[in-house]
C-alpha positions as CSV (number, residue, x, y, z in Angstrom):
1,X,74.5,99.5,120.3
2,X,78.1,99.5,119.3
3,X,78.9,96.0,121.2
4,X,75.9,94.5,119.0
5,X,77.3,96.6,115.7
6,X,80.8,95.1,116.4
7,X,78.7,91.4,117.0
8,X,77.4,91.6,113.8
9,X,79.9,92.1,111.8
10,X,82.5,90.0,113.3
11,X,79.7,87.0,112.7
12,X,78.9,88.6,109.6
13,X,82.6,88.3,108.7
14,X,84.2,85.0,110.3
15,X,80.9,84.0,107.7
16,X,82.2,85.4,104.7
17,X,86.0,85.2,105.7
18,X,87.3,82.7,102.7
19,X,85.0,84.3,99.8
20,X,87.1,87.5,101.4
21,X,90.3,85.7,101.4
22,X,90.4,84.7,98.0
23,X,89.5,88.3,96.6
24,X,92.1,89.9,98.4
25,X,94.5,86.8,97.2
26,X,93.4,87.8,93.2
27,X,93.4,91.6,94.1
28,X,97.2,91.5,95.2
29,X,98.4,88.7,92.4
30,X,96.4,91.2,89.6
31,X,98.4,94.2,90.9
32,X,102.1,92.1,90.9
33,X,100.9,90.6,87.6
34,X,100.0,93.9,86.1
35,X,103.6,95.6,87.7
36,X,105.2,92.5,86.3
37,X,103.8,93.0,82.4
38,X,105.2,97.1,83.0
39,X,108.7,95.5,83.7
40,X,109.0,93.0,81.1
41,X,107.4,96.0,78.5
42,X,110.8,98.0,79.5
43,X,113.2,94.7,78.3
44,X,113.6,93.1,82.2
45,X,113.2,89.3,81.7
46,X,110.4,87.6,83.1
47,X,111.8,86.3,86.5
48,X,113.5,89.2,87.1
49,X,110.4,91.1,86.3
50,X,108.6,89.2,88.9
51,X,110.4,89.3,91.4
52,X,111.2,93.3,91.3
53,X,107.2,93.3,90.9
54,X,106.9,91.6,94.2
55,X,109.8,93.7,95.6
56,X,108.1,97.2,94.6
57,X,104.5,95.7,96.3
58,X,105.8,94.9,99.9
59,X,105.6,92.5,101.9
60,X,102.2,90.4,100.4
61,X,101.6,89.0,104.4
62,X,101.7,92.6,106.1
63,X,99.2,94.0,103.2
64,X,96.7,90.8,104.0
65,X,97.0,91.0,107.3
66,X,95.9,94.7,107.7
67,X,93.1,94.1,105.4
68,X,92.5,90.7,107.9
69,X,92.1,93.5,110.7
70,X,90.0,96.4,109.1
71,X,87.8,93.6,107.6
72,X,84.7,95.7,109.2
73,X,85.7,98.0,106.9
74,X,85.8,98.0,102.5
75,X,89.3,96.4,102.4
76,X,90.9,97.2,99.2
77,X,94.9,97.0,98.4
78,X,95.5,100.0,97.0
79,X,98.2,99.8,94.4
80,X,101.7,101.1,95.8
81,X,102.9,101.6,92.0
């Protein structure tokens, strides 16, 4: 029963992969954006704002790639803020 459980939802998932792919994509760029609007609120200029945004996240590939591998599980990044 757990082979066929483990079947499923890999099929089920390879199925649904890019409609997955593409929320976790807006997920992380809405929790940089939102970090980013915080920095430029306390006077850092945009770029620099950005990029200490994407800094304070982590590292955007690791984050994807763990939700890639639980993805028989709800996947959500959690905000590191």
């Amino acid at each position: 029963m757990k082979s066929l459980r483990r079947l499923l939802t890999r099929v089920f998932n390879s199925a649904t992969r890019r409609a997955h792919d593409e929320r976790l994509r807006e997920e992380i760029e809405e929790h940089i954006a939102l970090q980013t609007t915080e920095n430029i609120r306390a006077g850092v200029p945009p770029m620099e704002a950005r990029r200490q945004a994407l800094l304070k996240f982590g590292a955007v590939e690791v984050v994807r790639q763990d939700c890639r591998a639980q993805r028989g599980l709800v996947c959500s990044v959690r905000t590191r803020f």
